[in-house]
C-alpha positions in Angstrom: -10.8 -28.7 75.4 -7.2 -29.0 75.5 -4.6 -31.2 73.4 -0.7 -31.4 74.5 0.6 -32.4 72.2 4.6 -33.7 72.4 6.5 -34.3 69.3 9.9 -36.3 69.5 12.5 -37.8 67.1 12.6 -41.7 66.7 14.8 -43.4 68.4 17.6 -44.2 65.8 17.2 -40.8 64.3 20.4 -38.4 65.4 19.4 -35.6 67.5 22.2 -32.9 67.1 20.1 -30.4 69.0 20.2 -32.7 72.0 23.8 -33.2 71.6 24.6 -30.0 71.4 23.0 -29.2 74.9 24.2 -32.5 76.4 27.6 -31.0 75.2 26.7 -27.5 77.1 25.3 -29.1 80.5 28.8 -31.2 80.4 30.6 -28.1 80.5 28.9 -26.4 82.8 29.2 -29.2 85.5 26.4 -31.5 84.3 28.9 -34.4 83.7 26.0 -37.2 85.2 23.8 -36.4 81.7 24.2 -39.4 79.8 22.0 -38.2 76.8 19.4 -35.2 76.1 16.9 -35.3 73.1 14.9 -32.6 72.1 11.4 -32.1 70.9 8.6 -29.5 70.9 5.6 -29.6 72.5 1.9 -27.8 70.5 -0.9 -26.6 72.5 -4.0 -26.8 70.7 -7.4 -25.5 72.1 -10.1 -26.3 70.8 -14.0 -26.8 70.7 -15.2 -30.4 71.1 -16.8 -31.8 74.0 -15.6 -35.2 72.9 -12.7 -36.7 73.9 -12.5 -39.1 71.5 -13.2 -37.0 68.8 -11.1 -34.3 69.6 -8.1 -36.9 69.7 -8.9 -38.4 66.2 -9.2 -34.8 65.4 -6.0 -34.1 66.9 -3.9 -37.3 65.5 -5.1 -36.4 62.2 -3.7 -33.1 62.6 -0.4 -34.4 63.6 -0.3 -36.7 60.9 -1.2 -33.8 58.3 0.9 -31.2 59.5 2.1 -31.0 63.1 4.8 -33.9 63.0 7.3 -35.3 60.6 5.8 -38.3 60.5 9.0 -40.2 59.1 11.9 -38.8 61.5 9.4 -37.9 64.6 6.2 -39.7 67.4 4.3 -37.5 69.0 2.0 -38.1 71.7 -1.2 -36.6 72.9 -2.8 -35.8 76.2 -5.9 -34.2 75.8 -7.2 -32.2 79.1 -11.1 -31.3 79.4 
């Protein structure tokens, strides 16, 4: 089994990395971008045959380790 898993600041939080390439698209022509934010995205296979399971599994992981949880979400898709 599979888990995407996408990890994103919170809304409110500033995202210089995003403004940075916002800046960078701007200048090369991309003047319609009204805002970019950026996160990173964790692919995680594993072996469970539940998908239930391997979620909780997976949320607890992010929760542990995987994600800031005070500046950064996450979400997570898990694929069979």
């Amino acid at each position: 089994m599979k888990a995407i898993i996408n990890v994103f600041l919170k809304n409110g939080v500033l995202d210089s990395q995003g403004k940075a390439v916002q800046h960078a698209l701007s200048g090369h022509g991309f003047e319609t971008v009204r805002d970019v934010r950026v996160g990173k995205q964790i692919i995680v296979e594993m072996d469970e045959s539940d998908v239930a399971v391997a979620k909780e599994k997976v949320a607890h992981m992010c929760e542990e380790l995987l994600a800031n949880t005070v500046i950064e979400e996450y979400e997570i898709e898990i694929q069979k």
